[in-house]
C-alpha positions in Angstrom: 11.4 8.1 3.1 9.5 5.1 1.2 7.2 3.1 3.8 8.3 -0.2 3.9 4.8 -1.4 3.0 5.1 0.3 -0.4 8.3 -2.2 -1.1 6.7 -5.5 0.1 3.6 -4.7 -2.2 5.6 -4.3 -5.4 7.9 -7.0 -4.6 4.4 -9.6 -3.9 2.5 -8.2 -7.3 5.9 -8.7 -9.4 5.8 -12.3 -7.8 2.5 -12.8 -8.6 2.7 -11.2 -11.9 5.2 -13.9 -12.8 3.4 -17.2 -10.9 0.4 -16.1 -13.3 2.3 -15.8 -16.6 4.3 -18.9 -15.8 0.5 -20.4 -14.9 -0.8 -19.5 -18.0 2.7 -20.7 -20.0 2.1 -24.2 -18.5 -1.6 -24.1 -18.3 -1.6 -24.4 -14.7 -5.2 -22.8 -13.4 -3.8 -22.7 -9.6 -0.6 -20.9 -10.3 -2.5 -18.4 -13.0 -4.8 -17.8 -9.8 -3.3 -18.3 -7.5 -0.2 -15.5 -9.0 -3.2 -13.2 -10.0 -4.2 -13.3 -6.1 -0.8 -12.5 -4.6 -0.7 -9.7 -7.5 -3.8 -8.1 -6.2 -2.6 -8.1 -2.5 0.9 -7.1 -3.4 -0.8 -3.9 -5.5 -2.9 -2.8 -2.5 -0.1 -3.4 -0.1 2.1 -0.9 -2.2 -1.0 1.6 -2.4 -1.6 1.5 1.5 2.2 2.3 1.9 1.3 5.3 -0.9 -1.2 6.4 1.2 1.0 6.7 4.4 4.0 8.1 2.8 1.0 10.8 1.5 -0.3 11.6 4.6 3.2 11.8 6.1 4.3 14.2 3.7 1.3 16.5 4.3 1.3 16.5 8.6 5.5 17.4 7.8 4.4 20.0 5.7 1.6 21.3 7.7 3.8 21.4 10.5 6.6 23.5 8.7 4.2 25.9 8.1 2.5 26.2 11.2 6.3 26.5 12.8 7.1 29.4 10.1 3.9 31.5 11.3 4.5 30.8 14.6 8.3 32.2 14.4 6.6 35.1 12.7 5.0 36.1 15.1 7.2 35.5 17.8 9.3 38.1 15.9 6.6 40.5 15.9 5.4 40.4 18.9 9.4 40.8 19.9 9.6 44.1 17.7 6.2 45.4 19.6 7.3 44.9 23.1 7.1 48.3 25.0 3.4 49.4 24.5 1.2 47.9 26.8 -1.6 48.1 24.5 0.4 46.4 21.6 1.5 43.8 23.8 -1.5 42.9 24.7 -2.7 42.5 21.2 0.2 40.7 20.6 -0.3 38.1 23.0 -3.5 37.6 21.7 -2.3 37.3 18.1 -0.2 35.0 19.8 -2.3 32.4 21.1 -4.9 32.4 18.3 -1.6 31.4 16.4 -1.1 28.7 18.7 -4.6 27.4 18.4 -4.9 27.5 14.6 -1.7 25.4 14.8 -3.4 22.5 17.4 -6.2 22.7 15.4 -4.2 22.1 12.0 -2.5 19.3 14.2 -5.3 17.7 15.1 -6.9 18.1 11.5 -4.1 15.9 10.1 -3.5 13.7 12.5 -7.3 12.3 11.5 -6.6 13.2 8.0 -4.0 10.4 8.6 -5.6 8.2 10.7 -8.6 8.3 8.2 -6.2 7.5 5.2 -4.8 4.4 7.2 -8.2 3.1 8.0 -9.2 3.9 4.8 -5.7 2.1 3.1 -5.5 -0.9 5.3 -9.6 -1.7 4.5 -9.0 -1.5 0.8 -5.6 -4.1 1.7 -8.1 -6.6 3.6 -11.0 -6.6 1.0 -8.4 -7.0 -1.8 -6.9 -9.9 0.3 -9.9 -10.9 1.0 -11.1 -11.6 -2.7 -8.0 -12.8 -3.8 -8.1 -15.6 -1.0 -11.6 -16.3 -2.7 -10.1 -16.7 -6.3 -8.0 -18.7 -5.3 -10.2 -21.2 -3.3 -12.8 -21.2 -6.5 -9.8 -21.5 -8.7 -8.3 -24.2 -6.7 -11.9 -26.2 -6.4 -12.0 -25.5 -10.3 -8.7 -27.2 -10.8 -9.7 -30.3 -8.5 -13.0 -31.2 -10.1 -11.2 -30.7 -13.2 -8.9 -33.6 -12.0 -11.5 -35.7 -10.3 -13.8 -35.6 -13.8 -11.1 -36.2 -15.9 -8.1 -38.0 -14.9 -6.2 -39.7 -17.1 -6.6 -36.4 -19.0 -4.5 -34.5 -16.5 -2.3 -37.6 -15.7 -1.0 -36.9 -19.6 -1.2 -33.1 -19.1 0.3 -33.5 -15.7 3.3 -35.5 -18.0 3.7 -33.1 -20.8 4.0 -30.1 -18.7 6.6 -32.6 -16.6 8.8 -33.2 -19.9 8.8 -29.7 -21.0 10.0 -28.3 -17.9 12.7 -31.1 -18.1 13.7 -29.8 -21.7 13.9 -26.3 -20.6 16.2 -27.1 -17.6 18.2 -29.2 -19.9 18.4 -26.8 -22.4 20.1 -24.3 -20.2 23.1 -26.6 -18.8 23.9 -27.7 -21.7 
């Protein structure tokens, strides 16, 4: 089963894949960061889901195995039954089974809770430097503006008119 965090991921770094190319098609600094930004997030997102869905796999398949041993045994132990000595032994086969299986258990379960600590940093600093990007970016664009701004009045204006022709372009 796909974690759901692995879809949300590649669905924000597509979106942010195409806010930066339309960005840099219109020359707009914010959207090219800003796009870049949700990229990044949207790519750690989808490799913190990865991450789970890895660890998942593993405890299920630990825990097949563990459940295979333990029914082997059971069916030895079952074909031993008679001798006290042998049963005895068996017993004790028994529960060291039992224990190498908790311990396995336990292994995994901080294998994953270390692989989600791990995941879910790696998805905070990411988001973390993309929010920084973009409030550099943005503060960029702004004293851009503020220095020159008739200049991005008229770039402001072309952008405005080209848009227009490509939207007109596809009704008619």
């Amino acid at each position: 089963m796909v974690d759901t965090d692995r879809i949300t991921g590649a669905a924000k770094e597509l979106g942010g894949k195409v806010q930066s190319t339309v960005g840099d098609l219109t020359g707009s600094k914010r959207d090219s960061v800003e796009g870049r930004a949700r990229e990044a997030a949207g790519s750690a997102e989808n490799l913190y889901g990865q991450a789970k869905d890895t660890v998942r796999d593993a405890a299920e398949q630990v825990a097949d195995t563990a459940r295979d041993i333990g029914g082997r045994i059971r069916d030895t132990v079952g074909g031993l039954v008679g001798s006290d000595d042998l049963e005895g032994r068996a017993r004790r086969a028994q529960g060291a089974a039992e224990d190498h299986f908790d311990r396995a258990r336990r292994s995994v379960r901080r294998a994953a809770d270390d692989a989600a600590d791990y995941a879910r940093d790696t998805y905070e600093d990411a988001y973390d430097r993309s929010s920084r990007a973009l409030r550099h970016g943005n503060g960029g664009v702004v004293g851009q503006v503020a220095e020159y701004p008739i200049a991005s009045l008229l770039i402001a204006g072309a952008v405005g008119f080209g848009l227009g022709l490509l939207v007109n372009a596809t009704r008619d």
